[in-house]
Every structure is written in C-alpha cells, then in structure tokens.
Z-matrix of the N, CA and C atoms (Angstrom, degrees):
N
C 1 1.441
C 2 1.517 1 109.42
N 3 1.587 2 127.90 1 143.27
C 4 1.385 3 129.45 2 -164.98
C 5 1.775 4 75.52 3 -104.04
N 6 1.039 5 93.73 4 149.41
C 7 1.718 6 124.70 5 163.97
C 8 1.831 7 107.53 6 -110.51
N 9 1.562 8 112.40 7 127.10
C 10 1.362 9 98.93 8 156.73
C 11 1.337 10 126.54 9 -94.22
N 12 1.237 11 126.21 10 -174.41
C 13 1.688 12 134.38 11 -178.85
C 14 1.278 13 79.77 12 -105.49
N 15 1.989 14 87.89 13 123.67
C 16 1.456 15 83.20 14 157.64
C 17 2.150 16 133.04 15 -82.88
N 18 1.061 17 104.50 16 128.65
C 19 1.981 18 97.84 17 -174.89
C 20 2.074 19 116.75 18 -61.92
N 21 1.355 20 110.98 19 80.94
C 22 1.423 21 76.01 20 -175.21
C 23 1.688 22 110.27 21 -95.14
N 24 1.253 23 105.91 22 45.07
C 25 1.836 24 105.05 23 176.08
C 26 1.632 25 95.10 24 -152.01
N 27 0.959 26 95.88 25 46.04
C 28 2.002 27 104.13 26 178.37
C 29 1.332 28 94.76 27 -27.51
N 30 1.884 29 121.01 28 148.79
C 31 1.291 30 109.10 29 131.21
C 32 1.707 31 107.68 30 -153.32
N 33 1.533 32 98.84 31 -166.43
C 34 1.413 33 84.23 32 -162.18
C 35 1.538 34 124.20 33 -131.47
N 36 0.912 35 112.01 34 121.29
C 37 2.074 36 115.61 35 -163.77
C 38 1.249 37 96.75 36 -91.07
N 39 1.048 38 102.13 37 136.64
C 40 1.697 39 133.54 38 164.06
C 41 2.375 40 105.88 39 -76.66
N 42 1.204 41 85.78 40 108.11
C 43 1.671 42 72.53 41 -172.82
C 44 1.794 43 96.58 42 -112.14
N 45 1.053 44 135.85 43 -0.77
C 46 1.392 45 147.69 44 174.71
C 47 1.536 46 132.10 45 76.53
N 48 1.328 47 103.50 46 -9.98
C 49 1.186 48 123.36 47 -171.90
C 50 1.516 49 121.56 48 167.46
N 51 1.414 50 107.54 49 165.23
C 52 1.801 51 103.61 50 -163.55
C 53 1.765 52 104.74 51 -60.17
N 54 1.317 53 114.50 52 -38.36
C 55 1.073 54 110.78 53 179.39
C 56 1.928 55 110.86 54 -50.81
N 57 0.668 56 134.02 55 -12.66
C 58 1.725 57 145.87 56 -141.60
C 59 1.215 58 83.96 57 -115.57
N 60 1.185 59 121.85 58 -78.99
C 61 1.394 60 138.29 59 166.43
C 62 1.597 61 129.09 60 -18.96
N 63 1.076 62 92.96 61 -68.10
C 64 2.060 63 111.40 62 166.69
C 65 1.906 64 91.29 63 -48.84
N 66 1.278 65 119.75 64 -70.17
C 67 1.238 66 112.06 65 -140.60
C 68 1.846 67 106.15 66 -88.97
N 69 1.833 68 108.90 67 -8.12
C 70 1.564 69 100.06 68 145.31
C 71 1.061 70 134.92 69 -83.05
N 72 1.275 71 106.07 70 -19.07
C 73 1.961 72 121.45 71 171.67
C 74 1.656 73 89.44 72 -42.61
N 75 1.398 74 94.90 73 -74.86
C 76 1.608 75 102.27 74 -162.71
C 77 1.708 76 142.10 75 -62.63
N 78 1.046 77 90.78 76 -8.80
C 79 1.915 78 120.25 77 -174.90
C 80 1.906 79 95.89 78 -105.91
N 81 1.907 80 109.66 79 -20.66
C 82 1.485 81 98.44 80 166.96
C 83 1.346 82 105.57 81 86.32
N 84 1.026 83 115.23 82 7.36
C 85 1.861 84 125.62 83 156.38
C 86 1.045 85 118.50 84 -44.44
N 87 1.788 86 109.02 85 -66.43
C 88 1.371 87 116.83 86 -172.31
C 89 1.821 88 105.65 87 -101.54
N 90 1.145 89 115.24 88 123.13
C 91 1.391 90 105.13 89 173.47
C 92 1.534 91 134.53 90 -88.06
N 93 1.686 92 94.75 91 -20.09
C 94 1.453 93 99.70 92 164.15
C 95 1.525 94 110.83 93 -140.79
N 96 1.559 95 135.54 94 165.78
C 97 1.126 96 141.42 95 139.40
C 98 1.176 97 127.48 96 -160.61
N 99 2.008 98 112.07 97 -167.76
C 100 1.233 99 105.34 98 -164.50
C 101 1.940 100 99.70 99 -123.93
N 102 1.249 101 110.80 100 137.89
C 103 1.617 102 95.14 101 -174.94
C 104 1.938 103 77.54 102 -148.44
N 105 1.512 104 108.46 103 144.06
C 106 1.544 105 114.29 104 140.16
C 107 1.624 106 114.99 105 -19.31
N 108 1.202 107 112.39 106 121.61
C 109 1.463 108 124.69 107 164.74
C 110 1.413 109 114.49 108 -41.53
N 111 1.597 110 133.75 109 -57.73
C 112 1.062 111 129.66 110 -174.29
C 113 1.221 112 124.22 111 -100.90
N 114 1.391 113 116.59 112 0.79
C 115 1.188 114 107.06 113 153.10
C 116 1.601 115 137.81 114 -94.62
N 117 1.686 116 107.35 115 23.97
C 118 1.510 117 117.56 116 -153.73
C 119 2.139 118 77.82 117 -138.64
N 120 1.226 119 115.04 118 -11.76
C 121 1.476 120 129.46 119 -166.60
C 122 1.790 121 95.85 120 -64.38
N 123 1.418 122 121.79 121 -54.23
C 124 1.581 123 118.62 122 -156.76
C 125 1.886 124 99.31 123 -63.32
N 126 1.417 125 102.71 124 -32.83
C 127 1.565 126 104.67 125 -168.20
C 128 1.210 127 113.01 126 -76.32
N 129 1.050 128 120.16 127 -32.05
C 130 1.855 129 132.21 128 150.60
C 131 1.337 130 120.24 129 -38.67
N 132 1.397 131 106.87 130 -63.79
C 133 1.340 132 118.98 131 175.01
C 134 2.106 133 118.39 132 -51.53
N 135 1.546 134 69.09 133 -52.51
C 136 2.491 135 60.79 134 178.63
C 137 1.103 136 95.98 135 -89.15
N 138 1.218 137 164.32 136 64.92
C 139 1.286 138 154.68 137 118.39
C 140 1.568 139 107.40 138 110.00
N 141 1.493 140 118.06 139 -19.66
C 142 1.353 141 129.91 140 -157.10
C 143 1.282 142 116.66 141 -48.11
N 144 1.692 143 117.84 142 -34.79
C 145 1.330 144 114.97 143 172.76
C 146 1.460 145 118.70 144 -141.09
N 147 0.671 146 163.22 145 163.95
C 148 1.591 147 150.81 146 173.43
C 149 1.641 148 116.89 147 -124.19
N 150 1.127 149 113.30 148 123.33
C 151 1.490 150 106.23 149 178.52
C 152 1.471 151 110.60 150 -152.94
N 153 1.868 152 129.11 151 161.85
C 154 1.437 153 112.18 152 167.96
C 155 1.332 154 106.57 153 -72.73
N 156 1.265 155 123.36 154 157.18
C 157 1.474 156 124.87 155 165.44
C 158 1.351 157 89.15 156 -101.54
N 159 1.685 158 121.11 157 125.51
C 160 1.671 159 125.08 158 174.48
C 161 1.673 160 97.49 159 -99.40
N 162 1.222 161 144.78 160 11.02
C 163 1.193 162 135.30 161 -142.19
C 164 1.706 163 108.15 162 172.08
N 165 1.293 164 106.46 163 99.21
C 166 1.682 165 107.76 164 -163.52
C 167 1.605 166 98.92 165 -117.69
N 168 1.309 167 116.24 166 167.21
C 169 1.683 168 125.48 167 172.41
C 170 1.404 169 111.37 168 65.20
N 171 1.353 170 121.19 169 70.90
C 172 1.524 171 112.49 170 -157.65
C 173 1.629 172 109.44 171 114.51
N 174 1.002 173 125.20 172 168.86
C 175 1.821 174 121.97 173 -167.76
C 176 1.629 175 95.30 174 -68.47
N 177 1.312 176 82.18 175 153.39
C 178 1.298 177 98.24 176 178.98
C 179 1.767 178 102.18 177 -139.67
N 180 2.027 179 98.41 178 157.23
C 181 1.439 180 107.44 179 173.92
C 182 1.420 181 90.17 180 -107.72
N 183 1.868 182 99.11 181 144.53
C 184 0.741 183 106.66 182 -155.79
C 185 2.209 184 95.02 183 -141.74
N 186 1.747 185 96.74 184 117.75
C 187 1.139 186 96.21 185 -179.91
C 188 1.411 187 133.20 186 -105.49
N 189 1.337 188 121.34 187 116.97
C 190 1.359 189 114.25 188 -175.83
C 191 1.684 190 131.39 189 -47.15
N 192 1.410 191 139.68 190 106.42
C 193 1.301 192 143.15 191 107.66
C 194 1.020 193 138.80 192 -16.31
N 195 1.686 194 105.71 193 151.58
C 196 1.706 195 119.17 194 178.46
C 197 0.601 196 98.38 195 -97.01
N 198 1.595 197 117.97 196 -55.49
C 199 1.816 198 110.81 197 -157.98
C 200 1.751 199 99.82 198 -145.43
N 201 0.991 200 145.67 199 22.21
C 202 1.386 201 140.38 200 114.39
C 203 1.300 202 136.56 201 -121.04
N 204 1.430 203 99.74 202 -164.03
C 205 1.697 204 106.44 203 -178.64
C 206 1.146 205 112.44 204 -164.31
N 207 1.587 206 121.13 205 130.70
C 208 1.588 207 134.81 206 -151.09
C 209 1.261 208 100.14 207 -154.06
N 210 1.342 209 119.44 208 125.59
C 211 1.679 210 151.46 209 117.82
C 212 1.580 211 113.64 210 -9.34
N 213 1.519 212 114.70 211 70.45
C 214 1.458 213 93.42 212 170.87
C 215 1.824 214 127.04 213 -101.49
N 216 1.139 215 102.29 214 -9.62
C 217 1.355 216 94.42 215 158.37
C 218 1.804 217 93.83 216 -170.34
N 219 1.627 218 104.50 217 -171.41
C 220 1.654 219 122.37 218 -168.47
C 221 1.756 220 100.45 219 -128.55
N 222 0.870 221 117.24 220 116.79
C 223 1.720 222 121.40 221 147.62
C 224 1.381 223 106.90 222 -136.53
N 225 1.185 224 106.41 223 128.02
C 226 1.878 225 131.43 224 -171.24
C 227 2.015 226 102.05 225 -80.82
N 228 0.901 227 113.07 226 113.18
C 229 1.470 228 106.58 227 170.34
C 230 1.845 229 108.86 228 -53.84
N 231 1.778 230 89.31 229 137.66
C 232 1.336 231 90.42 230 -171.78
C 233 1.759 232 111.90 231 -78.04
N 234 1.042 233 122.90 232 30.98
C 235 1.883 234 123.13 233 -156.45
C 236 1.403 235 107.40 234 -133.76
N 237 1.213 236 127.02 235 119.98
C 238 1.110 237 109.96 236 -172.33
C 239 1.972 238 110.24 237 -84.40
N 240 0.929 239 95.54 238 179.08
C 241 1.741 240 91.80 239 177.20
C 242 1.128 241 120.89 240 -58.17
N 243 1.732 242 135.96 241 168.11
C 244 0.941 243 128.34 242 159.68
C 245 1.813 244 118.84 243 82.69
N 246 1.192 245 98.97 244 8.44
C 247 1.818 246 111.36 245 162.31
C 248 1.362 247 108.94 246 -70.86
N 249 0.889 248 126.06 247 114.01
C 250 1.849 249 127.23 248 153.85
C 251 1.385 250 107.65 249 -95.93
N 252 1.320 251 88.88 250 140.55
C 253 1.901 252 100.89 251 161.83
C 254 1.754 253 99.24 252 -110.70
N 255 1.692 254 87.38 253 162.55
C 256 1.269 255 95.42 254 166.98
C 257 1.543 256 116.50 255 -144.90
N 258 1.102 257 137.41 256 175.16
C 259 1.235 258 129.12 257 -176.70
C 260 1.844 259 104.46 258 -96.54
N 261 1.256 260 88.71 259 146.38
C 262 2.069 261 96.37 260 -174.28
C 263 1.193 262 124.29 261 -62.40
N 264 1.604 263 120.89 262 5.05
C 265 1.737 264 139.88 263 160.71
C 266 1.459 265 104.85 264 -89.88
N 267 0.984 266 136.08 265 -5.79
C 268 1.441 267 148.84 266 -163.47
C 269 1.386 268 105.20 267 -66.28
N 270 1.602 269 139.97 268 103.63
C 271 0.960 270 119.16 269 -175.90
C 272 1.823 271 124.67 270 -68.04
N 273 1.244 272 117.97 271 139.22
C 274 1.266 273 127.91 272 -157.29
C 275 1.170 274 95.62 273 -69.02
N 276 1.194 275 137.95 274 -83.77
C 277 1.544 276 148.55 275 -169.34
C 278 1.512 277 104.79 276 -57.59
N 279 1.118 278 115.20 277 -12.90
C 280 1.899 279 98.68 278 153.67
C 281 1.641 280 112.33 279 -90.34
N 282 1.177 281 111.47 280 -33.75
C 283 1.698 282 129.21 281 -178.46
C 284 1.354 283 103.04 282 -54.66
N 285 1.537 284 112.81 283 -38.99
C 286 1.891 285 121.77 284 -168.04
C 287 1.384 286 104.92 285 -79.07
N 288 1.469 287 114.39 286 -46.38
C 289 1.313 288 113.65 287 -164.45
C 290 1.806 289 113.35 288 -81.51
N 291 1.402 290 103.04 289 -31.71
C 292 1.881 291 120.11 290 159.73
C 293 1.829 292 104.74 291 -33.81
N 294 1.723 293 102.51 292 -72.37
C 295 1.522 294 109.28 293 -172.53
C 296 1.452 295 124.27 294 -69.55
N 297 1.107 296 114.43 295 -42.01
C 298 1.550 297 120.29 296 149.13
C 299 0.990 298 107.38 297 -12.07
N 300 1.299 299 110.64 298 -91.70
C 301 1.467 300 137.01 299 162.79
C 302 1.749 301 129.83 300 -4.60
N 303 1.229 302 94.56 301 -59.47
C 304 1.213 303 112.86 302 -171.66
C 305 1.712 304 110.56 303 -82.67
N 306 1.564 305 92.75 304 -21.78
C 307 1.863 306 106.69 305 179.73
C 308 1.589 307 104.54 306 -55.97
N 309 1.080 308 104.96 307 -42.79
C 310 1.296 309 123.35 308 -140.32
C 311 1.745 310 91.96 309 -80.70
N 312 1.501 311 130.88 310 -36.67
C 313 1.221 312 132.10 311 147.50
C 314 1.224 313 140.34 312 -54.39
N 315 1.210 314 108.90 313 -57.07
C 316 1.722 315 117.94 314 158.30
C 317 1.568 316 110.69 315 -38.54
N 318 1.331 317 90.94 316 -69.36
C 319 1.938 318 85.67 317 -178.99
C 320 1.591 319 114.27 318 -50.39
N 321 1.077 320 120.62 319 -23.59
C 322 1.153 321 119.06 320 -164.12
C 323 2.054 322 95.63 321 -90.68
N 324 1.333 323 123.04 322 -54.80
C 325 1.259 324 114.82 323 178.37
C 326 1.562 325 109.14 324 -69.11
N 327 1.265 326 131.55 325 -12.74
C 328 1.470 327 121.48 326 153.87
C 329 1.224 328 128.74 327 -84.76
N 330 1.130 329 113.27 328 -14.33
C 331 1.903 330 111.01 329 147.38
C 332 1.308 331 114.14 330 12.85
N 333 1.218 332 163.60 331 166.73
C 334 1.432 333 157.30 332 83.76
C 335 1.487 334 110.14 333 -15.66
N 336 1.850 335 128.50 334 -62.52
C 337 0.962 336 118.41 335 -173.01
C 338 1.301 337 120.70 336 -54.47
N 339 1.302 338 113.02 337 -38.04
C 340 1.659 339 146.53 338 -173.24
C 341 1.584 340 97.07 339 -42.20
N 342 1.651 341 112.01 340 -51.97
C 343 1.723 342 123.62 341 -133.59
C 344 1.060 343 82.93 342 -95.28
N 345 1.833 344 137.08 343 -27.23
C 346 1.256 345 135.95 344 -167.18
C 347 1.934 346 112.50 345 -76.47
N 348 1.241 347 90.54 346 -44.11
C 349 1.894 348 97.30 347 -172.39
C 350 1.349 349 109.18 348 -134.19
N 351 1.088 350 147.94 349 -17.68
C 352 1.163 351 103.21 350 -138.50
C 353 2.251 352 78.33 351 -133.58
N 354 1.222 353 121.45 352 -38.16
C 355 1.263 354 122.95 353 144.39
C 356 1.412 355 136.04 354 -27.78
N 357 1.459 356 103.77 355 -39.96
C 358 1.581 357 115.74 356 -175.43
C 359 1.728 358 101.21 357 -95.98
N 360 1.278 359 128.79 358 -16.53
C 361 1.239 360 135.23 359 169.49
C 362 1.380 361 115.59 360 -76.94
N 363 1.914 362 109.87 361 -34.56
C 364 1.344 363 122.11 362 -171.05
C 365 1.774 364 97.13 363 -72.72
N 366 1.405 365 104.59 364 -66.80
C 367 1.621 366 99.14 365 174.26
C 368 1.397 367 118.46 366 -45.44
N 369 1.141 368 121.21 367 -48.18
C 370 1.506 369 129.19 368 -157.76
C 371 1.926 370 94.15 369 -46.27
N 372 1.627 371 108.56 370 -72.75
C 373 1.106 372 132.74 371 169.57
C 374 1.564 373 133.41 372 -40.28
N 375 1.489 374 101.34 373 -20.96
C 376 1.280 375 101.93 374 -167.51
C 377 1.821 376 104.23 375 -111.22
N 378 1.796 377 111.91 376 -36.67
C 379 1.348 378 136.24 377 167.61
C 380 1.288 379 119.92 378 -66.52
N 381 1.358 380 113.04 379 -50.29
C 382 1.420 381 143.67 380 -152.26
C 383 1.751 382 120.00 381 57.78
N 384 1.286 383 98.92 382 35.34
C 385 1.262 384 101.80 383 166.91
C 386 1.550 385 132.74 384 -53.88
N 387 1.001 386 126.74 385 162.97
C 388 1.609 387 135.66 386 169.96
C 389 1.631 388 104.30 387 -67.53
N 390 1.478 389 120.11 388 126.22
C 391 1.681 390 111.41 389 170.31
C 392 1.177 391 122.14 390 -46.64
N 393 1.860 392 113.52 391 -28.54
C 394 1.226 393 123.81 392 -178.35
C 395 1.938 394 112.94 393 -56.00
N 396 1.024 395 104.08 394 -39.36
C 397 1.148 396 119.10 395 -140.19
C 398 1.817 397 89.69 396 -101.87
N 399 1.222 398 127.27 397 -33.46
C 400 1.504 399 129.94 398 -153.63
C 401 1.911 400 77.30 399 -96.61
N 402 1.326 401 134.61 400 -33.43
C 403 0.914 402 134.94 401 171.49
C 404 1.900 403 133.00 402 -51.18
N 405 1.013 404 86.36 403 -34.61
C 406 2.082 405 117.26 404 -168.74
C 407 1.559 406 89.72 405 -88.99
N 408 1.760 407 112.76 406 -50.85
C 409 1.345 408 110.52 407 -175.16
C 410 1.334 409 117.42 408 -48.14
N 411 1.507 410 117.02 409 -42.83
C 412 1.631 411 137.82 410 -148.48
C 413 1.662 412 75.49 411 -72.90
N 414 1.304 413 132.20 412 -67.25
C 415 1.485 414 125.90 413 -154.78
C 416 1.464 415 118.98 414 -79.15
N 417 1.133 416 108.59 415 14.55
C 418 1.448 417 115.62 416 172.08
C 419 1.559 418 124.11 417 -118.29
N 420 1.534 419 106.03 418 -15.65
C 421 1.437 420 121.19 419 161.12
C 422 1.431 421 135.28 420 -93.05
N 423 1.274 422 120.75 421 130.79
C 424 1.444 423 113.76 422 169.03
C 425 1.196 424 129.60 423 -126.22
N 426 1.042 425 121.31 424 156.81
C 427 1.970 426 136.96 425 -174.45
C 428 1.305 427 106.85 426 -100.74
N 429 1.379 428 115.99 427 142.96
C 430 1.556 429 132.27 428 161.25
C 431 1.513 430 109.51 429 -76.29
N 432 1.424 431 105.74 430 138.41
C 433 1.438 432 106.33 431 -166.84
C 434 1.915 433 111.99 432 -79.72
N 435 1.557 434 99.41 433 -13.30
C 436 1.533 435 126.56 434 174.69
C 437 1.387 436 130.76 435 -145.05
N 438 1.717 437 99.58 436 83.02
C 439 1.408 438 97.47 437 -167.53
C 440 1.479 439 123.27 438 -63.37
N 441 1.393 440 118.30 439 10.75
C 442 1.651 441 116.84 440 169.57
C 443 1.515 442 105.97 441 -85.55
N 444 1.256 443 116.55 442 25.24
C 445 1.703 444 93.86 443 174.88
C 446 1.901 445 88.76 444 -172.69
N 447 1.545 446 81.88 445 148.31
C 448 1.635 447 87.58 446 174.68
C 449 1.501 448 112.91 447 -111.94
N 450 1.134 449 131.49 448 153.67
C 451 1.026 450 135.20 449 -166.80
C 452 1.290 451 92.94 450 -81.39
N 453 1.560 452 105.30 451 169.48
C 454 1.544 453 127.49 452 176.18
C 455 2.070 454 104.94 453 -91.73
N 456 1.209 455 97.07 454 -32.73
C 457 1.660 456 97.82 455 -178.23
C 458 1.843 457 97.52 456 -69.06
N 459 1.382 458 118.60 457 -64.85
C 460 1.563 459 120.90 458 176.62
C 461 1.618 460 112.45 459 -28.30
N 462 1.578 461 114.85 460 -44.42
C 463 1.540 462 115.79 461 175.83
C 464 1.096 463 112.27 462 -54.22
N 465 1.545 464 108.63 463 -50.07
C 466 1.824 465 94.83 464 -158.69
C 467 1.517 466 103.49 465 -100.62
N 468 1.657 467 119.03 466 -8.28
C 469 1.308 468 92.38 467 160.03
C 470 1.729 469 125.96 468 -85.86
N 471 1.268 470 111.46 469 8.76
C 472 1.465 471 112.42 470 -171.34
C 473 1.628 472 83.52 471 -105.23
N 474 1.411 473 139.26 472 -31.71
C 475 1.758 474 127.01 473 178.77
C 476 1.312 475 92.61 474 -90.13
N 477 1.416 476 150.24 475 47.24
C 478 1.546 477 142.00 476 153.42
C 479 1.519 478 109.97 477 -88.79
C-alpha cells in the first residue's frame, strides 16, 4: 500500500503547460494535481510519467509514482465544457458578441454528425490521440447549447 505525505503548507506552481507539468510531476516538483483525464492519458500510456489518477472522467488529482499507477476512484465534473468566466469590468457587448459567437461553433462541433466523423478526425489529427480514446472522450463530455448563459441546474450541481 503507497502512503501519501500529508501537505500542510500546500502551494502552488505555475508549470505552463502539460509539457511543464509531465516534467515537474517527474523531477517531484509538483506532488499533486488536477488535469482532464484524457488529455494527461497519452503520457500514462508510454511510460512518460506515472501517477495515481484519484479522480477520473472529468479532472482529475493526480499523484506522482515510482513505479506504478492505479485507478482509485471516478467523479465526473459536474460542468459541461465551454464555461467562460469573466471578470465584472468585462465589457458586456464584447462578452455578448464573443459567446454568441462561440455558440454558434460549439453547436456546430456537437452536432451528432460532427461527434460521429469528422470531430474524431479533428482531434485525432490535431492531438494525436488514439480513435479509441478521442471516441470514449466524445461520450463523456458535454456542451451548453448557449454559451451566454449558465444554467441554474450546472450551479448547484457544480456547488454540491
């Protein structure tokens, strides 16, 4: 059985990107974090980093290992993709016309036709993910059908 240390003076590094990330995981910089499941999945897979995943389908914390790596449990983030915040100086009528905007894509890459081909080609190509894997992703994520507004159910299941 691995034992952790417990942190009682947490703090928190800026590593800039997954690449940053992978290589403080591993040098023991960072001792814990939280990244999307499948996008932290390929470095797992070739050996590149090793860690438990405590938290799968949705971000996960993620603890560094020597020599394995274990599945200890699943909670799905309650939010679907594609939430922006903004700060309350934020001008509105640039903020409106941004999400609008952005609706109009989302809906369009959540398509059904979208989720079937032409999405899983876009990731495949652009990530280099496994089909397997860009596939599993598609059914575990979801889009707001109007990213100018958040629902009232998304609040209180993401403050539960």
């Amino acid at each position: 059985m691995h034992t952790f240390p417990l942190l009682t003076h947490p703090t928190t590094l800026v590593n800039n990107d997954i690449h940053g990330l992978i290589k403080s995981v591993n040098d023991g910089t960072t001792s814990a974090f939280m990244w999307e499941w499948f996008t932290t999945k390929p470095w797992l897979d070739s050996g590149d980093v090793r860690f438990v995943r405590l938290l799968s389908q949705g971000h996960l914390l993620h603890v560094p290992l020597v020599n394995s790596s274990f599945k200890i449990g699943s909670v799905p983030t309650p939010w679907p993709s594609w939430l922006i915040a903004a700060r309350p100086d934020a001008s509105a009528q640039q903020l409106t016309s941004f999400l609008n905007a952005l609706t109009k894509y989302v809906r369009d890459f959540d398509s059904a036709d979208k989720r079937s081909s032409a999405d899983i080609e876009f990731i495949k190509s652009t990530f280099g993910y496994p089909e397997s894997d860009v596939k599993e992703w598609l059914k575990s994520v979801s889009y707001p059908h109007d990213c100018l507004g958040v629902s009232s159910k998304v609040i209180a299941e993401t403050l539960r």
